[in-house]
C-alpha atoms as an extended CHARMM CRD file, in Angstrom:
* protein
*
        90  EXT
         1         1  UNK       CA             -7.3190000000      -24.1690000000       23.8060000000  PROA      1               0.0000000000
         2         2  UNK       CA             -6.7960000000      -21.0020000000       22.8810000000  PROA      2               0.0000000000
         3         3  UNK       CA            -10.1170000000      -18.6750000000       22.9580000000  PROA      3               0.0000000000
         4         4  UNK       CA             -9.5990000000      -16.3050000000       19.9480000000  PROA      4               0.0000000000
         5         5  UNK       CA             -8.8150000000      -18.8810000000       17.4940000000  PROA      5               0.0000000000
         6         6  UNK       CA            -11.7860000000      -21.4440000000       16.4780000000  PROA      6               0.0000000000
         7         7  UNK       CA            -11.2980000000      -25.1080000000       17.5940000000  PROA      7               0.0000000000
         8         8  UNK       CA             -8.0680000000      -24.2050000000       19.7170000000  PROA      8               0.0000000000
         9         9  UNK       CA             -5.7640000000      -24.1890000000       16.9080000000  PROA      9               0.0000000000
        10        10  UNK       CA             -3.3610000000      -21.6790000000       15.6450000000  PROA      10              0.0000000000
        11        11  UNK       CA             -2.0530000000      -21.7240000000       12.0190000000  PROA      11              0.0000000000
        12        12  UNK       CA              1.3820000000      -20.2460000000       10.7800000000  PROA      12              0.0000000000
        13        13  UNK       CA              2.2540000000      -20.0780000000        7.2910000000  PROA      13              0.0000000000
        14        14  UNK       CA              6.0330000000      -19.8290000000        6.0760000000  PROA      14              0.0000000000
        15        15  UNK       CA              6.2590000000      -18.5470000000        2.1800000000  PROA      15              0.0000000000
        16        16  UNK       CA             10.0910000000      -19.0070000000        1.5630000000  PROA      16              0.0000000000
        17        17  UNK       CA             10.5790000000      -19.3870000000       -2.5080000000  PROA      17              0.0000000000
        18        18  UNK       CA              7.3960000000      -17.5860000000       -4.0160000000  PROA      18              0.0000000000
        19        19  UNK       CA              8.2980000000      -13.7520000000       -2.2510000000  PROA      19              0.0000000000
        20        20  UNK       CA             11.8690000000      -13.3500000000       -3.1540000000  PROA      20              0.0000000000
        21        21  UNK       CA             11.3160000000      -14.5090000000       -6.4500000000  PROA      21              0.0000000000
        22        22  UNK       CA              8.3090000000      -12.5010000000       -6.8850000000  PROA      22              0.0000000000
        23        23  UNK       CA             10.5620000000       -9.6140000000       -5.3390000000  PROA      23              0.0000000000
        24        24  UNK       CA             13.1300000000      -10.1860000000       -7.9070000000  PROA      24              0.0000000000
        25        25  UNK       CA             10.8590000000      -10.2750000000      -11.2920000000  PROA      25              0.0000000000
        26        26  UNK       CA              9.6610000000       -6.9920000000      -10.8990000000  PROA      26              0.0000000000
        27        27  UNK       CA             12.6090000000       -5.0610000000      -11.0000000000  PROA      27              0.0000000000
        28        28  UNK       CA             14.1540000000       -7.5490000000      -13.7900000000  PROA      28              0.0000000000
        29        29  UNK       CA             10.7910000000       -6.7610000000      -15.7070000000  PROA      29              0.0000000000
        30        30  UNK       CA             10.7100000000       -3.1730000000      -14.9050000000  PROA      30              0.0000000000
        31        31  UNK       CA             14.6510000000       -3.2560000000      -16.9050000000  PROA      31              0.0000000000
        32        32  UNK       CA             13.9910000000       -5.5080000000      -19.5980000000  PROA      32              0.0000000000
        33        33  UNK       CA             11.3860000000       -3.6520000000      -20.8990000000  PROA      33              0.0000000000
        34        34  UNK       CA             12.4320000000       -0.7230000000      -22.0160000000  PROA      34              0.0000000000
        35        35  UNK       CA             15.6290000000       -2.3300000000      -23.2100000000  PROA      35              0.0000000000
        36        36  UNK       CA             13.1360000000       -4.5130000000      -25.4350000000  PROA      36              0.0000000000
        37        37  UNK       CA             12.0240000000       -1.4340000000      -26.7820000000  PROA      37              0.0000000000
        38        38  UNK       CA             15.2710000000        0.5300000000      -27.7390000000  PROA      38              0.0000000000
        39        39  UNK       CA             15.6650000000        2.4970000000      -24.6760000000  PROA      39              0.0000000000
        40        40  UNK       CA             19.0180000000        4.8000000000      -25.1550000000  PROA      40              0.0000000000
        41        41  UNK       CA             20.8270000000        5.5780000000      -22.2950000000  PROA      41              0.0000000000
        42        42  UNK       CA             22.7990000000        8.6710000000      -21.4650000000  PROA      42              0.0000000000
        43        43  UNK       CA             24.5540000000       10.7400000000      -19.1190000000  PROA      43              0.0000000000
        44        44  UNK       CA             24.5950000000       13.8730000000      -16.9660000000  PROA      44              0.0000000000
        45        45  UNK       CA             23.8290000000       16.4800000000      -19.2200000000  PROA      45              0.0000000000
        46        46  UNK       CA             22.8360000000       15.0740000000      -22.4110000000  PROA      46              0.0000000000
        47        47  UNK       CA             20.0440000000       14.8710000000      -24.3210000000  PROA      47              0.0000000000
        48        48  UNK       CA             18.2910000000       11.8370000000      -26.2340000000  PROA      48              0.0000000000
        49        49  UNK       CA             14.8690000000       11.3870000000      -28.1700000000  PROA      49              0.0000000000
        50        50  UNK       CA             13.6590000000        8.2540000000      -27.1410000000  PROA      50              0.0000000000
        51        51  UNK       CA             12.4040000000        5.7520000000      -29.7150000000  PROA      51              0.0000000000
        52        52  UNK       CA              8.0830000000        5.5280000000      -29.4960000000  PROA      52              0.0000000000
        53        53  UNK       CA              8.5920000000        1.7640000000      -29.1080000000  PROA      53              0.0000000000
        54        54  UNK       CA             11.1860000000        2.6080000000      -25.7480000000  PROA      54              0.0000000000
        55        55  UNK       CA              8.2740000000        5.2500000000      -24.8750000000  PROA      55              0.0000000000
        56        56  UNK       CA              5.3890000000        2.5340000000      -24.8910000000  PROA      56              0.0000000000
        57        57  UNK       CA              7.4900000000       -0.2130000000      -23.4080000000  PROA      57              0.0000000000
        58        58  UNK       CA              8.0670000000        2.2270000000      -20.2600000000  PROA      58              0.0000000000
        59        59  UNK       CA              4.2680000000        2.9750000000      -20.1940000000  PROA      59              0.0000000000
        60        60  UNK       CA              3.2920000000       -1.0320000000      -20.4810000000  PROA      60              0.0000000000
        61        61  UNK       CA              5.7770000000       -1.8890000000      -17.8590000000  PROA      61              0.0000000000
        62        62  UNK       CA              4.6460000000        0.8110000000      -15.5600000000  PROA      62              0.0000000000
        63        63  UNK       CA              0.7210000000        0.9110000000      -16.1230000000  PROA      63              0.0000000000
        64        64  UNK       CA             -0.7200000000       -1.6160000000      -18.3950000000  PROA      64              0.0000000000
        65        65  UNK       CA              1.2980000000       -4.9730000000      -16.6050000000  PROA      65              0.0000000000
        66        66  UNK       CA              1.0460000000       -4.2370000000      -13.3290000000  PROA      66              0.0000000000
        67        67  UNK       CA             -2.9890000000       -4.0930000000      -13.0760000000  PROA      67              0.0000000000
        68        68  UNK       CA             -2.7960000000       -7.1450000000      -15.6450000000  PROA      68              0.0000000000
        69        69  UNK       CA             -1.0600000000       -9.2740000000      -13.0000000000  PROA      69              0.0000000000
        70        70  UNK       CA             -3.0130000000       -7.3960000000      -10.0040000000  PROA      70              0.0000000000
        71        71  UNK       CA             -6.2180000000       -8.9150000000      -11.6610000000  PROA      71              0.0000000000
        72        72  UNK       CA             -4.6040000000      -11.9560000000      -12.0200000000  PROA      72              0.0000000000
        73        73  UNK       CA             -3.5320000000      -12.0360000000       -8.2820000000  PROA      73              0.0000000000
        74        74  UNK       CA             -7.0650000000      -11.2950000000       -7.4500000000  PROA      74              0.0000000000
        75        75  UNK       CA             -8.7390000000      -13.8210000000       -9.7760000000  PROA      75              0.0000000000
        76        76  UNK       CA             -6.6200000000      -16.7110000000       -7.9680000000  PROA      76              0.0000000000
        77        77  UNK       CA             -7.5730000000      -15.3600000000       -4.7200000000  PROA      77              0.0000000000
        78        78  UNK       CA            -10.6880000000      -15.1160000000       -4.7910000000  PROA      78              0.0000000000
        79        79  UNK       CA            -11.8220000000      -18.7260000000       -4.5470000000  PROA      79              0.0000000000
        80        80  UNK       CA             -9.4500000000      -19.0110000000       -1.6480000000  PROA      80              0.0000000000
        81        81  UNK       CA            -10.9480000000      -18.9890000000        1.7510000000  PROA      81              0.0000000000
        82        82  UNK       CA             -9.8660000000      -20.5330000000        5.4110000000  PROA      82              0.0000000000
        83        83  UNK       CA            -12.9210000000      -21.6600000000        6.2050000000  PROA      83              0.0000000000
        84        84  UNK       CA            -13.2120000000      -25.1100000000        6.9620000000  PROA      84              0.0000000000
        85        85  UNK       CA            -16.2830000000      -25.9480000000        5.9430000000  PROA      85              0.0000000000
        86        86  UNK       CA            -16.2520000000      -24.1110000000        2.4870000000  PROA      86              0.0000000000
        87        87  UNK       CA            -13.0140000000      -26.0850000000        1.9000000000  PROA      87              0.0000000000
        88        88  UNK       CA            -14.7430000000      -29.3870000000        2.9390000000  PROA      88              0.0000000000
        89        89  UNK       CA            -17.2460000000      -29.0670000000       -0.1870000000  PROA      89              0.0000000000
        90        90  UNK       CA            -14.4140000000      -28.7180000000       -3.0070000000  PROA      90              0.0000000000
């Protein structure tokens, strides 16, 4: 048995669907966004006035969602444990 692992077992965890996913919403979420909000595109050179609602959709998308689901994230997580014994009681 190995020494620095308790009861001479050693663990390996494989997350295969959750991570790409997860990689792939943020961007998609990131885009949709401001698009939801009017955002108008333009080229080298030119200059736009962005709509307020294009203007708050960037700020939600950049600020305001990202600590929602980082609370979130740590809500779940914090009942979570590997201990054994904890586990055992649930």
């Amino acid at each position: 048995m190995p020494a620095d692992h308790p009861g001479g077992q050693r663990r390996r965890i494989e997350v295969t669907g959750g991570d790409p996913a997860g990689d792939g919403a943020g961007p998609l979420g990131v885009r949709a966004l401001p698009a939801a909000g009017g955002f108008v595109a333009s080229t080298a050179g030119q200059s736009v006035t962005q709509p307020d609602a294009a203007l708050d959709a960037i700020r939600w998308g950049f600020g305001l969602l990202p600590a929602a689901a980082m609370l979130a994230a740590l809500l779940l997580q914090r009942r979570y444990t590997l201990d054994r014994a904890a586990r055992a009681g649930d």
